[in-house]
mmCIF file of the N, C-alpha and C atoms, coordinates in Angstrom:
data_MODEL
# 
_entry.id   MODEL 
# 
loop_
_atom_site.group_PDB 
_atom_site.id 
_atom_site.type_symbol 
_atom_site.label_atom_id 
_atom_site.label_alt_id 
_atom_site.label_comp_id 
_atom_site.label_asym_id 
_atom_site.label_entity_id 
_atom_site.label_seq_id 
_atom_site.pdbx_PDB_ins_code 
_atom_site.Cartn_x 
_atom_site.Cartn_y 
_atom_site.Cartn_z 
_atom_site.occupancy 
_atom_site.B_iso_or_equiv 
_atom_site.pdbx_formal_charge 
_atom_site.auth_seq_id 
_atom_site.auth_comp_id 
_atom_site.auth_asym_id 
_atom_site.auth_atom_id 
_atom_site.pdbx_PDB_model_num 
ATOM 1   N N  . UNK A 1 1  ? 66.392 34.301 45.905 1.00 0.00 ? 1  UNK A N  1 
ATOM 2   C CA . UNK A 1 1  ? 65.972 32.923 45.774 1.00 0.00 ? 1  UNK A CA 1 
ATOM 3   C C  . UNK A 1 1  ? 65.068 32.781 44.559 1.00 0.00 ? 1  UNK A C  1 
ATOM 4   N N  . UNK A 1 2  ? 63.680 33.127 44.427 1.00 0.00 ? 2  UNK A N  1 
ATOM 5   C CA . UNK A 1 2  ? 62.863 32.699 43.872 1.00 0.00 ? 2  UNK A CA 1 
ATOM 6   C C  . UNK A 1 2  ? 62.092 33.882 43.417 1.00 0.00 ? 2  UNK A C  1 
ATOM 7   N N  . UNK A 1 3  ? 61.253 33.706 42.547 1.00 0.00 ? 3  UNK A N  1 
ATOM 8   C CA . UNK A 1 3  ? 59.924 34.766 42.736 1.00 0.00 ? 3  UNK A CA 1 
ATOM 9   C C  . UNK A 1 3  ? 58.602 34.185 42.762 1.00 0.00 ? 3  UNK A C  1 
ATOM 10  N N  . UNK A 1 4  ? 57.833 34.860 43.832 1.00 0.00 ? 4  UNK A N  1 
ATOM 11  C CA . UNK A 1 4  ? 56.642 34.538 44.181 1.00 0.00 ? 4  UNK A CA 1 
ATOM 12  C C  . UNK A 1 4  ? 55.371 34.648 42.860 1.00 0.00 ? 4  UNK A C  1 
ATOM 13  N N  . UNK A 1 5  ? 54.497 34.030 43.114 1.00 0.00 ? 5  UNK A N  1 
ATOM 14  C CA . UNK A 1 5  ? 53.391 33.053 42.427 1.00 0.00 ? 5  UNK A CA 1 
ATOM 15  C C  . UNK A 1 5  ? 52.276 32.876 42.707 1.00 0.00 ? 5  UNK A C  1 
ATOM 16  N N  . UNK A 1 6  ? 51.184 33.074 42.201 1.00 0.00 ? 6  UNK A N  1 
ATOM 17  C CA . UNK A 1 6  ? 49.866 33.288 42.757 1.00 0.00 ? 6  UNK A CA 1 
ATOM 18  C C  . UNK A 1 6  ? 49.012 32.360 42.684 1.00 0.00 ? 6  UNK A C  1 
ATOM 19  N N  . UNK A 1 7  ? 48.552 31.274 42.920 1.00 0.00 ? 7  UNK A N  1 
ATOM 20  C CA . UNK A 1 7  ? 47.711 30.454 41.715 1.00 0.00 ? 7  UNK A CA 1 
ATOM 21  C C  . UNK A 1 7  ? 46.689 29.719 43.155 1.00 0.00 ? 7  UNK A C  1 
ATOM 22  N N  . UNK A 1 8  ? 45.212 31.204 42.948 1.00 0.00 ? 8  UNK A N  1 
ATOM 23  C CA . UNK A 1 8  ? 44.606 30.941 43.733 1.00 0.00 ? 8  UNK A CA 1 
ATOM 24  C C  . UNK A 1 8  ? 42.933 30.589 43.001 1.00 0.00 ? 8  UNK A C  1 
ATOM 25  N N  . UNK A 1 9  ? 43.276 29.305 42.315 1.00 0.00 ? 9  UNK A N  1 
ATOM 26  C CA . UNK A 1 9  ? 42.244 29.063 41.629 1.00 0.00 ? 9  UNK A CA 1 
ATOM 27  C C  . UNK A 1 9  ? 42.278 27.342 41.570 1.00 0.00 ? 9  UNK A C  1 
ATOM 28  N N  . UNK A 1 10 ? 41.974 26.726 41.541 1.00 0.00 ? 10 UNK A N  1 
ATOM 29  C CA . UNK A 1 10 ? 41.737 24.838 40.826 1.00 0.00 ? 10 UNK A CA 1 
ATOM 30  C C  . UNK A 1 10 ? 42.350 25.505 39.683 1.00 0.00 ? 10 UNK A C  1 
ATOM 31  N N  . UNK A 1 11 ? 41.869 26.063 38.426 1.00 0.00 ? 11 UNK A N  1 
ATOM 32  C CA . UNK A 1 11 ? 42.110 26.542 37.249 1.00 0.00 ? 11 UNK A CA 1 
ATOM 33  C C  . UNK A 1 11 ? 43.499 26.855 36.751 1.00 0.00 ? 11 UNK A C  1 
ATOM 34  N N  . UNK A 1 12 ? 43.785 27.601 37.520 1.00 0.00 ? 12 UNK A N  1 
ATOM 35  C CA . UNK A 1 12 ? 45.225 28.203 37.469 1.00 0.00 ? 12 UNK A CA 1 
ATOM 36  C C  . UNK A 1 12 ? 45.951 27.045 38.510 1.00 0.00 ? 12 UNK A C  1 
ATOM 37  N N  . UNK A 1 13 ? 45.646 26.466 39.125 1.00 0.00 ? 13 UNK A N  1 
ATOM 38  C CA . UNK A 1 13 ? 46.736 25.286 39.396 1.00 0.00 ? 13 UNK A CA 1 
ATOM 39  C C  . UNK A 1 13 ? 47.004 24.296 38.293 1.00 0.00 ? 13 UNK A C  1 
ATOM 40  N N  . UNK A 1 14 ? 45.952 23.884 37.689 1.00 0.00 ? 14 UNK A N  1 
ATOM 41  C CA . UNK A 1 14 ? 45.702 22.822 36.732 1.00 0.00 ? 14 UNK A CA 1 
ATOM 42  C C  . UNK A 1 14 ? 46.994 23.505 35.540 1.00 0.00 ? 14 UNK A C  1 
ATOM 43  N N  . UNK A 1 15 ? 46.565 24.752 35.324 1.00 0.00 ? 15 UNK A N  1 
ATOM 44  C CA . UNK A 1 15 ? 47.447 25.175 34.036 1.00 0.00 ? 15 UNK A CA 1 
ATOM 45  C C  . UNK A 1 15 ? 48.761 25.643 34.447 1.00 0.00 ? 15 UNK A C  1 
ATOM 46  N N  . UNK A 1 16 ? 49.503 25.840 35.643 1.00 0.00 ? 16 UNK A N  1 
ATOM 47  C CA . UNK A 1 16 ? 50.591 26.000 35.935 1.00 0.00 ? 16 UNK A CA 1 
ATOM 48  C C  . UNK A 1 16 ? 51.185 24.462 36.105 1.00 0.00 ? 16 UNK A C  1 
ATOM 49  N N  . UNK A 1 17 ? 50.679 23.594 36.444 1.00 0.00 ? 17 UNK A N  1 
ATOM 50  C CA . UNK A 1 17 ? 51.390 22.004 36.653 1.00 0.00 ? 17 UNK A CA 1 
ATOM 51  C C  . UNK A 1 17 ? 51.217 21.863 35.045 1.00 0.00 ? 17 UNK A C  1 
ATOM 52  N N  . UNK A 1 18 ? 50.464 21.826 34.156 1.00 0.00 ? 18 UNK A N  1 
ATOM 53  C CA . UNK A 1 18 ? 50.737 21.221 32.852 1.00 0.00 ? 18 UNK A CA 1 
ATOM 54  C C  . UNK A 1 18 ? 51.982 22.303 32.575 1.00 0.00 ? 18 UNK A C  1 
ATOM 55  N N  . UNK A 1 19 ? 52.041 23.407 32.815 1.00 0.00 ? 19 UNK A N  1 
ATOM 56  C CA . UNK A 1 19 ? 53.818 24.262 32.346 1.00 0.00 ? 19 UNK A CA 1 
ATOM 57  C C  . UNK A 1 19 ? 55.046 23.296 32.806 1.00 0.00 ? 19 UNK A C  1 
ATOM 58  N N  . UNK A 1 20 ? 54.722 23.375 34.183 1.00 0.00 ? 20 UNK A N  1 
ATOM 59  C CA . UNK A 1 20 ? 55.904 22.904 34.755 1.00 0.00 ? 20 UNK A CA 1 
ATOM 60  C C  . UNK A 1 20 ? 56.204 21.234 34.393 1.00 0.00 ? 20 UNK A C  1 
ATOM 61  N N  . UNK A 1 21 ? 54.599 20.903 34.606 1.00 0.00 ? 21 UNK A N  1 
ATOM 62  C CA . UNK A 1 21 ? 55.389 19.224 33.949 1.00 0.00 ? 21 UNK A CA 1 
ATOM 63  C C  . UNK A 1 21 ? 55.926 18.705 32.859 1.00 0.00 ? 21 UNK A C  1 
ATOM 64  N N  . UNK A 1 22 ? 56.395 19.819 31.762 1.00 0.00 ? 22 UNK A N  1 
ATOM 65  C CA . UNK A 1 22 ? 56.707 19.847 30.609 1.00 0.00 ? 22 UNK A CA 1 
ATOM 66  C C  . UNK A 1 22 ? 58.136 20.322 30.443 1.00 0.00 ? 22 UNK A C  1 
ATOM 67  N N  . UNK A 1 23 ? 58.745 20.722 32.111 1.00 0.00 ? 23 UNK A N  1 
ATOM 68  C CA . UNK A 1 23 ? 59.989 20.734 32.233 1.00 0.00 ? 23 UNK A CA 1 
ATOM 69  C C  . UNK A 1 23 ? 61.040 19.723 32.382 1.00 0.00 ? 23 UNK A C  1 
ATOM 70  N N  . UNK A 1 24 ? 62.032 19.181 32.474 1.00 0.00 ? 24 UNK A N  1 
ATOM 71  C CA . UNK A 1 24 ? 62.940 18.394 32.623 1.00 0.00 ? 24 UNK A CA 1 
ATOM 72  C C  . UNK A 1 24 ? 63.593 18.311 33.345 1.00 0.00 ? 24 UNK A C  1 
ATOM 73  N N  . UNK A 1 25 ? 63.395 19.467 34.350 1.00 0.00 ? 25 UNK A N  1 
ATOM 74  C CA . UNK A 1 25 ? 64.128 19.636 35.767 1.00 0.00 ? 25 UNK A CA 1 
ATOM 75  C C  . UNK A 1 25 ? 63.469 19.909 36.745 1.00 0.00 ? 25 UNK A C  1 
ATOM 76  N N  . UNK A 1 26 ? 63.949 19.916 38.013 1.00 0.00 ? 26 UNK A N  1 
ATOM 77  C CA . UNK A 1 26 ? 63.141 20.221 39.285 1.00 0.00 ? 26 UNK A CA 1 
ATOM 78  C C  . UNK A 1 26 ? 62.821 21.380 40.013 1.00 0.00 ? 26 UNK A C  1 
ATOM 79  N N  . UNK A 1 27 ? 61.164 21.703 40.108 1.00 0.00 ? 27 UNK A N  1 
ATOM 80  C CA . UNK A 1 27 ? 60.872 22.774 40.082 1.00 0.00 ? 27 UNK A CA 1 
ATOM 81  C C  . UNK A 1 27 ? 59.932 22.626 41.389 1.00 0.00 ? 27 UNK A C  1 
ATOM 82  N N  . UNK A 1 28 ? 60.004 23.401 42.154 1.00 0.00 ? 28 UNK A N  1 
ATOM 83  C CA . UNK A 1 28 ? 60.011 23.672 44.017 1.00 0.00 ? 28 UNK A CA 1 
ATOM 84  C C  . UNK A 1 28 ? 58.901 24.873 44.036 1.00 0.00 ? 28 UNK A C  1 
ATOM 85  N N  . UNK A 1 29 ? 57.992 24.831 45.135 1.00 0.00 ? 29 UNK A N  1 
ATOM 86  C CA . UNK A 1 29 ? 57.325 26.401 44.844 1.00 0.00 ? 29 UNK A CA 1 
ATOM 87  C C  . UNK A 1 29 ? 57.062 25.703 46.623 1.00 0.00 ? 29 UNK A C  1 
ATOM 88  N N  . UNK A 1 30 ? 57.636 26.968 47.215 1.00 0.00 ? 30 UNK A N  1 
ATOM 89  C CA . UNK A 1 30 ? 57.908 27.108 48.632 1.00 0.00 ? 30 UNK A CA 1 
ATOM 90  C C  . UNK A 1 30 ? 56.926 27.739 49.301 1.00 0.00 ? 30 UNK A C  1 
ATOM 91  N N  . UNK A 1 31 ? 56.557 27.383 50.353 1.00 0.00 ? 31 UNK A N  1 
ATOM 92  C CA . UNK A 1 31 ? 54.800 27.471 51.653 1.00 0.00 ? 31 UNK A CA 1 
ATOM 93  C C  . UNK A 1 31 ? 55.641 28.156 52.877 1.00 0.00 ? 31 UNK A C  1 
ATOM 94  N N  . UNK A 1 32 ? 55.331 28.880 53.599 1.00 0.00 ? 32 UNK A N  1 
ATOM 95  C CA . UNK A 1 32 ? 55.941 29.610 54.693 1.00 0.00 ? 32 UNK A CA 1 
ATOM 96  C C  . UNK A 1 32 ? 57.285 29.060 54.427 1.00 0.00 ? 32 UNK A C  1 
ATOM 97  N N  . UNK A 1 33 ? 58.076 28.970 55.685 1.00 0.00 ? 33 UNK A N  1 
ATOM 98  C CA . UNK A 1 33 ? 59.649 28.940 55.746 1.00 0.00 ? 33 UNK A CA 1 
ATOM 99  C C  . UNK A 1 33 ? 60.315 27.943 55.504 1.00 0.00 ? 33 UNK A C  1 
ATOM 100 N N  . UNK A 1 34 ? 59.568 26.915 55.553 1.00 0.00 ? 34 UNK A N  1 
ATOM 101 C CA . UNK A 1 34 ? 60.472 25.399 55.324 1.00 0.00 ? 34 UNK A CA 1 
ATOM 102 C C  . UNK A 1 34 ? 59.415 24.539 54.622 1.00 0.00 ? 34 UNK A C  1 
ATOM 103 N N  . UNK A 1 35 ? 58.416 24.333 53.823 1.00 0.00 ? 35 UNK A N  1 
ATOM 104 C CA . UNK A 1 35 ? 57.584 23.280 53.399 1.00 0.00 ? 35 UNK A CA 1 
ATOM 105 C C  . UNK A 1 35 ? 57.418 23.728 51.754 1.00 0.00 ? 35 UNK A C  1 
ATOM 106 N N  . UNK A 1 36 ? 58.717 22.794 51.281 1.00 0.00 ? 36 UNK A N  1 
ATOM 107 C CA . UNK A 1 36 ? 58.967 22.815 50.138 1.00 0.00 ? 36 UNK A CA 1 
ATOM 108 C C  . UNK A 1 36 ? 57.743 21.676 49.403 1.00 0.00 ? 36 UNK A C  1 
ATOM 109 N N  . UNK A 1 37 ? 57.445 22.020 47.871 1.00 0.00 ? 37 UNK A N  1 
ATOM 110 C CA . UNK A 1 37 ? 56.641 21.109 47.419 1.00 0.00 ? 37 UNK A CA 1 
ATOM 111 C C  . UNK A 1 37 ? 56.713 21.234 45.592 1.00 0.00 ? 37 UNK A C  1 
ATOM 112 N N  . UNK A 1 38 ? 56.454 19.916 45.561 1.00 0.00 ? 38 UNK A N  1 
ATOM 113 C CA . UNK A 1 38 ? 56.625 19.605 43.891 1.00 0.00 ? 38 UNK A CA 1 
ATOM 114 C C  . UNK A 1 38 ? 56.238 20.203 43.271 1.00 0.00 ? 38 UNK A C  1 
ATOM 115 N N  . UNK A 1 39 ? 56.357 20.973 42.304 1.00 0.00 ? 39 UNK A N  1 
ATOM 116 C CA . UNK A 1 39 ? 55.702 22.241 41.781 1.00 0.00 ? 39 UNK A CA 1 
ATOM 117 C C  . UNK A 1 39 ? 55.149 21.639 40.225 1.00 0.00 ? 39 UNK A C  1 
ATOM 118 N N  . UNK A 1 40 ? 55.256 20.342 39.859 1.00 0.00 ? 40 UNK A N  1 
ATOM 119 C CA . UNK A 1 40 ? 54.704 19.395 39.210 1.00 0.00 ? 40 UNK A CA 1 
ATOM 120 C C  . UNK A 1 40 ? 53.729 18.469 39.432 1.00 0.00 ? 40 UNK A C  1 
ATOM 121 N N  . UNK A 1 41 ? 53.345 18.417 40.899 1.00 0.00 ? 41 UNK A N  1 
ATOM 122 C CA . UNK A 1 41 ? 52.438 17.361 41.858 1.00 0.00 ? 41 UNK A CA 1 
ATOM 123 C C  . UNK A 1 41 ? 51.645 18.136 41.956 1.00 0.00 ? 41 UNK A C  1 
ATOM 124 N N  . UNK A 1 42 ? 49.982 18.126 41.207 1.00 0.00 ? 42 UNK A N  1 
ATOM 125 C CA . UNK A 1 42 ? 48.943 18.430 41.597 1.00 0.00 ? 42 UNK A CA 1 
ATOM 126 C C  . UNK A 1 42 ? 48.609 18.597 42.932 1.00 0.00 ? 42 UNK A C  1 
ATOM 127 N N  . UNK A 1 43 ? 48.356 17.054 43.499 1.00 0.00 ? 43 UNK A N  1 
ATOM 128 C CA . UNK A 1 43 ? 47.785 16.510 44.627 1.00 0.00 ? 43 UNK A CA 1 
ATOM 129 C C  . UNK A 1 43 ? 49.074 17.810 45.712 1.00 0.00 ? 43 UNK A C  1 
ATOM 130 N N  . UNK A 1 44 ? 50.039 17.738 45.609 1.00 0.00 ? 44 UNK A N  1 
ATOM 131 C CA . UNK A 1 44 ? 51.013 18.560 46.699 1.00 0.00 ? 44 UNK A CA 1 
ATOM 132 C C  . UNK A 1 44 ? 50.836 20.151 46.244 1.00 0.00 ? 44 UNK A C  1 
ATOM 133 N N  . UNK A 1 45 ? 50.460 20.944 45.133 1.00 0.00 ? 45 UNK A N  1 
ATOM 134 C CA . UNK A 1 45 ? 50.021 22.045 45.039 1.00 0.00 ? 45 UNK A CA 1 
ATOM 135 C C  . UNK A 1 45 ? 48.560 22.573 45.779 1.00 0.00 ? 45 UNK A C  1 
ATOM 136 N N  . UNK A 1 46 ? 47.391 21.428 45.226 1.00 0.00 ? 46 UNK A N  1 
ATOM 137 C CA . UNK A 1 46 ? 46.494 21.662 45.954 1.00 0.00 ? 46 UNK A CA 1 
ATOM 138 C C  . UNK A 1 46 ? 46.613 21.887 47.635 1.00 0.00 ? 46 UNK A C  1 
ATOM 139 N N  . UNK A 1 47 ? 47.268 20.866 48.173 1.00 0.00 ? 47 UNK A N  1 
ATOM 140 C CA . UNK A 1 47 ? 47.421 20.700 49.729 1.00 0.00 ? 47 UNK A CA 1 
ATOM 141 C C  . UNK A 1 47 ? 47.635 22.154 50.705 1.00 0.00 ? 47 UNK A C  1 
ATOM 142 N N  . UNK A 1 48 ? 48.755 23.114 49.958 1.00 0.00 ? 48 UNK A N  1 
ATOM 143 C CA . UNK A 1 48 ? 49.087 24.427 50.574 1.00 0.00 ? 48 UNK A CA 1 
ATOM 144 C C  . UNK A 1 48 ? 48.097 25.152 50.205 1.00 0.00 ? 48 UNK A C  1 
ATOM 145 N N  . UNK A 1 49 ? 48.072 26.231 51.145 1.00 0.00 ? 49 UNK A N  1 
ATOM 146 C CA . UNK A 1 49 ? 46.994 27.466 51.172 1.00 0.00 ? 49 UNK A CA 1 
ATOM 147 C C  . UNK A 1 49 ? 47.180 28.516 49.758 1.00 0.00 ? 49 UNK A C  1 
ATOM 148 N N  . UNK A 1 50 ? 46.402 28.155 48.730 1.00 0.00 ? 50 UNK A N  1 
ATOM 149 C CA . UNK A 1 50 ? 47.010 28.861 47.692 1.00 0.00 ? 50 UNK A CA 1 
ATOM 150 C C  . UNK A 1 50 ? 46.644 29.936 47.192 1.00 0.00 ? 50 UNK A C  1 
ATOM 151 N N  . UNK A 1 51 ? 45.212 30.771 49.177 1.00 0.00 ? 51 UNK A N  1 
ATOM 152 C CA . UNK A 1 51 ? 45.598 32.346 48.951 1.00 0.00 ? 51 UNK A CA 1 
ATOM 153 C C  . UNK A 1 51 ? 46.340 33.224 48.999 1.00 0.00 ? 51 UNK A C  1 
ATOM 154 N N  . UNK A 1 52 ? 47.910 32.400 49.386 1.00 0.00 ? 52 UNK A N  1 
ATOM 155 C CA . UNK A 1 52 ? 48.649 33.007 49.613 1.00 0.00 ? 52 UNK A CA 1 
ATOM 156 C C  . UNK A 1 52 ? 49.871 33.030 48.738 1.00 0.00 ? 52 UNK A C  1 
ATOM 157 N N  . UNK A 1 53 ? 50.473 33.788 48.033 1.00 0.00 ? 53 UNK A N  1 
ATOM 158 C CA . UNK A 1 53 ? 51.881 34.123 47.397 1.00 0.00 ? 53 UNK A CA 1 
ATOM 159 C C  . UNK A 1 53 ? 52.235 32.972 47.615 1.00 0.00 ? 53 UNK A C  1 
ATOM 160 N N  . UNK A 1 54 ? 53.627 31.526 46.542 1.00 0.00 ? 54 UNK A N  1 
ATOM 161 C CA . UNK A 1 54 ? 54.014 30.651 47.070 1.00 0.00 ? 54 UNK A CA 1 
ATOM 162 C C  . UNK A 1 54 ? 55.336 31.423 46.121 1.00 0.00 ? 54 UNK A C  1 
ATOM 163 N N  . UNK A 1 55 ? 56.544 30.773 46.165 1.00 0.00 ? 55 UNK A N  1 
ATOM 164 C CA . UNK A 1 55 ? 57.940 31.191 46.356 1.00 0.00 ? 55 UNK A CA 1 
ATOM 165 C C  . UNK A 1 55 ? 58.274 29.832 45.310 1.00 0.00 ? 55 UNK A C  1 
ATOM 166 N N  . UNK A 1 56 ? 58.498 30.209 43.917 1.00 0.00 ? 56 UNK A N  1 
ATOM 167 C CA . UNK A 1 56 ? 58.903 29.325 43.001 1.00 0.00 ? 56 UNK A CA 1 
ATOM 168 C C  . UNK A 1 56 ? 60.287 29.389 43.083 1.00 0.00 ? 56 UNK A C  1 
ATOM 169 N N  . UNK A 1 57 ? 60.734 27.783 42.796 1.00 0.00 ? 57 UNK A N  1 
ATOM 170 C CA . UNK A 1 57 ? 62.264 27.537 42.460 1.00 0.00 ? 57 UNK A CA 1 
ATOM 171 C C  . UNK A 1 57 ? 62.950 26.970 41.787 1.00 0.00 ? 57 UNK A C  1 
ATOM 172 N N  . UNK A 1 58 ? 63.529 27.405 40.660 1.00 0.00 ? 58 UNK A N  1 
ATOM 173 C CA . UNK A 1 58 ? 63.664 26.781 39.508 1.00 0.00 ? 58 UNK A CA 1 
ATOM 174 C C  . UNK A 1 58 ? 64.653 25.948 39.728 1.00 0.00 ? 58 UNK A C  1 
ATOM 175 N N  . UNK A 1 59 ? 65.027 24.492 39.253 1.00 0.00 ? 59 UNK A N  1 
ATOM 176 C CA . UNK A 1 59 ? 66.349 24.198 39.415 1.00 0.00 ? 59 UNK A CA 1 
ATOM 177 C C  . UNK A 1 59 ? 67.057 23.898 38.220 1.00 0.00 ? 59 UNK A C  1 
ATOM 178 N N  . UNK A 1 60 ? 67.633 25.536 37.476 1.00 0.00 ? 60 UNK A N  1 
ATOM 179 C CA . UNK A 1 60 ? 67.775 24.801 36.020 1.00 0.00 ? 60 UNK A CA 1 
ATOM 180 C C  . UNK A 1 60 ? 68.677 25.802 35.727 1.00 0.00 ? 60 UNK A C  1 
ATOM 181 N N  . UNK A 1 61 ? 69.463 25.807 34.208 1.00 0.00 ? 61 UNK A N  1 
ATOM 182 C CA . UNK A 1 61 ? 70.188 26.696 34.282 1.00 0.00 ? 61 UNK A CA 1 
ATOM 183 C C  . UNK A 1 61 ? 69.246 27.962 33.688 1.00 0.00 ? 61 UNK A C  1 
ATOM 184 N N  . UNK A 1 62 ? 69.754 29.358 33.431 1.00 0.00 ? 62 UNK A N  1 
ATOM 185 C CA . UNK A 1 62 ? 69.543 30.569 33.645 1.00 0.00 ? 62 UNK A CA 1 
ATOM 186 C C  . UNK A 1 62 ? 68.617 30.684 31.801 1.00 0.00 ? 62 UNK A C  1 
ATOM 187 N N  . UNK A 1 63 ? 69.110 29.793 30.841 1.00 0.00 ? 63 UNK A N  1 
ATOM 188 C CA . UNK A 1 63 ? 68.509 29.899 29.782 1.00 0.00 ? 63 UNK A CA 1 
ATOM 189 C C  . UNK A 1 63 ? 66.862 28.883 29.932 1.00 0.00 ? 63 UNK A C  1 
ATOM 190 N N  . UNK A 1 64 ? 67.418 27.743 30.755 1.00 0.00 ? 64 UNK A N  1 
ATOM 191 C CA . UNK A 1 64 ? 65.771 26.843 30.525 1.00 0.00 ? 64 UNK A CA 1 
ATOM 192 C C  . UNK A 1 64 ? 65.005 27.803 31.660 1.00 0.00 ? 64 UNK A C  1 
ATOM 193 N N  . UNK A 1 65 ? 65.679 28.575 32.928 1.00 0.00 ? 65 UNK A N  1 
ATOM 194 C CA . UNK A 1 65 ? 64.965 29.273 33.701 1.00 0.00 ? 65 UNK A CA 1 
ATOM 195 C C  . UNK A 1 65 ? 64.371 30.463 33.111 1.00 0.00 ? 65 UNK A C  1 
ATOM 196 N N  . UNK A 1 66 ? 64.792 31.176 31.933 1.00 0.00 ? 66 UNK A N  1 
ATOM 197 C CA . UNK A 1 66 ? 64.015 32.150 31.510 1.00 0.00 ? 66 UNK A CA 1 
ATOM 198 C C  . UNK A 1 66 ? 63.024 32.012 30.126 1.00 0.00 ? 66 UNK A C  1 
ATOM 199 N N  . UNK A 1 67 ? 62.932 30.804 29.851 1.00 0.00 ? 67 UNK A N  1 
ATOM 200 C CA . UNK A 1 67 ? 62.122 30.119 29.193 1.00 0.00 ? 67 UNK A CA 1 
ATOM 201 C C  . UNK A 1 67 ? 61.126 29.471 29.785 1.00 0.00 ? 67 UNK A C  1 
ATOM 202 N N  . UNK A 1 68 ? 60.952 29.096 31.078 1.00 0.00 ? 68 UNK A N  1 
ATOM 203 C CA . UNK A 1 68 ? 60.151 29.149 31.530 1.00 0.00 ? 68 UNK A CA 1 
ATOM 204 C C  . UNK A 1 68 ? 59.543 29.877 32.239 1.00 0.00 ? 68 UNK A C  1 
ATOM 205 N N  . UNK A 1 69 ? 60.122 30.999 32.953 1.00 0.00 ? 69 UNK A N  1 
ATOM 206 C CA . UNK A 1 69 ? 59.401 32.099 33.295 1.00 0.00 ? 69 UNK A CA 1 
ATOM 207 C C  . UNK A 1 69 ? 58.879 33.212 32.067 1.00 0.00 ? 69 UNK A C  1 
ATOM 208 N N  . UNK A 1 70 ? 58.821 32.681 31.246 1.00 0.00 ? 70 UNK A N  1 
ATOM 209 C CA . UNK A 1 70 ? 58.024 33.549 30.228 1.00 0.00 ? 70 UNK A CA 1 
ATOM 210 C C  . UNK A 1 70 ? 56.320 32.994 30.271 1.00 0.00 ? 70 UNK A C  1 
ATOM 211 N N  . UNK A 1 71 ? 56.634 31.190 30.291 1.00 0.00 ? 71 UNK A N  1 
ATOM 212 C CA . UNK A 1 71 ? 55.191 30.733 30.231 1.00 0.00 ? 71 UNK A CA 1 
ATOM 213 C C  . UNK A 1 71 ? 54.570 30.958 31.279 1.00 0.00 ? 71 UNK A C  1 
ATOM 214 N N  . UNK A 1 72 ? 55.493 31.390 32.905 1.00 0.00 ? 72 UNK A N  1 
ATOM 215 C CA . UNK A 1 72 ? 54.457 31.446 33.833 1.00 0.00 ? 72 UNK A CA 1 
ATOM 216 C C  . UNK A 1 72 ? 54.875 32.777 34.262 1.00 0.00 ? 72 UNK A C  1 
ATOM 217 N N  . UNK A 1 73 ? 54.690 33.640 33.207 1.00 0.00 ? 73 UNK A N  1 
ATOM 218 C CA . UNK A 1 73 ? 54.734 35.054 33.662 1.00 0.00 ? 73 UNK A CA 1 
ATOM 219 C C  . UNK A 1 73 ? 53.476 35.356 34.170 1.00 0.00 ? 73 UNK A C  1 
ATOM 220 N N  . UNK A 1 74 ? 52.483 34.702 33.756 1.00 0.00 ? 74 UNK A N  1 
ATOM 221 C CA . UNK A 1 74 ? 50.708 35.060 34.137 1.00 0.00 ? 74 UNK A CA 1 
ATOM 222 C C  . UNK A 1 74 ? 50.688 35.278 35.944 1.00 0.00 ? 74 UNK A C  1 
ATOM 223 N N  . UNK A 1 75 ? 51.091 34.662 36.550 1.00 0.00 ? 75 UNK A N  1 
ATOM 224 C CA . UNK A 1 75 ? 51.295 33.886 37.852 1.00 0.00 ? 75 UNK A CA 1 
ATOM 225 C C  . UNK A 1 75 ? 52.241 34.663 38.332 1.00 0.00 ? 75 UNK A C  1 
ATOM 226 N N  . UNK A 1 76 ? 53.065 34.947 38.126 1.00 0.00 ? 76 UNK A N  1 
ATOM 227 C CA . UNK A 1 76 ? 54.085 36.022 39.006 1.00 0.00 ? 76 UNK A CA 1 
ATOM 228 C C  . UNK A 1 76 ? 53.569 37.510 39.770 1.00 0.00 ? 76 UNK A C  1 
ATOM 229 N N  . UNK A 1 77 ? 53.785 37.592 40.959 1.00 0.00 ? 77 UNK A N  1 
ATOM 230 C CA . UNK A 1 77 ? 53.330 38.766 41.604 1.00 0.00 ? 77 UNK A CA 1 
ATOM 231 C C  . UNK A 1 77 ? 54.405 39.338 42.475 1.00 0.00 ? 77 UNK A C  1 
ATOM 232 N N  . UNK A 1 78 ? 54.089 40.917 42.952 1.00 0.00 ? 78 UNK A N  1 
ATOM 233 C CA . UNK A 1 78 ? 55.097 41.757 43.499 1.00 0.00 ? 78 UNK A CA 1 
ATOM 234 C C  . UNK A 1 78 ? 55.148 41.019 44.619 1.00 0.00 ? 78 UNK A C  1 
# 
């Protein structure tokens, strides 16, 4: 599916939504098993528990998807 994402800071939320809102497509970062959320929406990033790993999802093809996982390589975890 996805790869998981760390962004357990105000700081590092702030600078992962200015990445993503600079995309053109729809981008998902997933909370336990079913509570999908805008991965461009501040206000809906803040809301989930963000000591925990969240489950990014790109919805794009494989070239804008690895163009953007370069900018949020910071944020990616095992």
């Amino acid at each position: 599916m996805g790869v998981k994402v760390l962004l357990d800071s105000v700081d590092k939320v702030r600078d992962f939504i200015d990445i993503t809102r600079s995309a053109p497509y729809d981008i998902d970062l997933i909370s336990g098993r079913n509570t999908y959320l805008d991965a461009k929406s501040l206000l809906g990033v803040l809301s989930c528990d963000c000591r925990k790993p969240l489950v990014l999802d790109i919805h794009a093809e494989m070239e804008e998807r690895a163009e953007l996982m370069s900018k949020l390589e910071k944020y990616v975890v095992a």
